[in-house]
N, C-alpha and C positions, 0 to 999 in steps of 0.2 A: 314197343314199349313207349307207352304216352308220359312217362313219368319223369321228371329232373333226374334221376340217379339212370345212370348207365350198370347195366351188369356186374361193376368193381365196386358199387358202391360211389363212388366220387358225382358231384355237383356239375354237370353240364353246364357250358356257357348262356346258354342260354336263360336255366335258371336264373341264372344270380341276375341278370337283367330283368325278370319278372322280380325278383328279390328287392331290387331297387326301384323300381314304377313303384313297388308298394309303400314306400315308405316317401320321404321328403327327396326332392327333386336333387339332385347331386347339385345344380348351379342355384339353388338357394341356398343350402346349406354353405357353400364355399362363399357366395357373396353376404350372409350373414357374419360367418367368420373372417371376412377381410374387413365388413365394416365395424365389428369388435374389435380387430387387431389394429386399425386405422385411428378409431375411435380412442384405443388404449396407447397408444402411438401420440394422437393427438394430446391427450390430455399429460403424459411423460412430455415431450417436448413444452408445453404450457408452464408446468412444472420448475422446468430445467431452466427456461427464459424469464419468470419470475426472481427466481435463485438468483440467477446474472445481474438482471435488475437489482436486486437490493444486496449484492457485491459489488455492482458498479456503484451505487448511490453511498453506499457505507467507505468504498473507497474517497470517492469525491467528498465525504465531509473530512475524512480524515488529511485529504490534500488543504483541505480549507484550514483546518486545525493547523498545520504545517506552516503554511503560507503565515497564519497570522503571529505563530510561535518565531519563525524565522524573520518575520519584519521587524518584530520585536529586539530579536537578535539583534540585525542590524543596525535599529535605532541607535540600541545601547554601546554598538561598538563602535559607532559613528563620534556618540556621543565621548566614550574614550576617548577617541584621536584627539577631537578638540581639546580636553582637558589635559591629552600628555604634552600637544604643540604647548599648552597654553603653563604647561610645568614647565616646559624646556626654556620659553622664552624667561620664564620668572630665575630659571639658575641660571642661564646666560648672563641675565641683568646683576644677578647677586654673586657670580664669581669673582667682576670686576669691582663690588663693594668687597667683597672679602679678602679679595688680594690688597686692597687699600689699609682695611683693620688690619691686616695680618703686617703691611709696612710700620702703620703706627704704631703696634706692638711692640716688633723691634725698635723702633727709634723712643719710646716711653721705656724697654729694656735699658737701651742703651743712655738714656739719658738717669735711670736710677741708678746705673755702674760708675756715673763719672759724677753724680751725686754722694755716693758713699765713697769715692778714692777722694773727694776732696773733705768729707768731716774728719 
């Protein structure tokens, strides 16, 4: 029997290899479908490195943003210090005036007490 089926009915080996001669080559088809899957491969990572890209770059302005809010910060708190040294020296200077009014108080007190015990 010259035919692809065997006595059972079933596909002899051999057919299925005339099955395949007849149609597209097994190693184009697969190197078609790797440069599809390479191709789709390539263009996904392209994709994904873009992304990164303008999350790295979006990071970086917002570090920038950062940096210049934070200088700021410190200007301003710089800028405190000097003003608190510069309050501390002013009540340092005005404690020892105000201990002095606070002397002549008592002694104008005391000088209006022995003002009135003598009318």
């Amino acid at each position: 029997m010259s035919s692809a089926h065997d006595t059972k009915g079933t596909v002899r080996p051999e057919s299925r290899n005339n099955t395949a001669s007849n149609s597209i080559p097994a190693s184009d088809s697969v190197d078609a479908a790797a440069r599809r899957a390479f191709g789709s491969t390539t263009q996904y990572l392209q994709a994904e490195l873009e992304a990164s890209g303008s999350d790295l770059g979006l990071l970086e302005k917002l570090n920038d943003a950062s940096i210049t809010k934070y200088e700021g910060l410190s200007r301003q708190a710089q800028d405190m210090l000097v003003h608190a040294y510069k309050i501390k020296q002013t009540y340092n200077e005005m404690t020892l005036q105000i201990a002095q009014v606070d002397s002549l108080v008592e002694s104008v007190d005391t000088l209006e007490h022995v003002a009135q015990e003598l009318d």
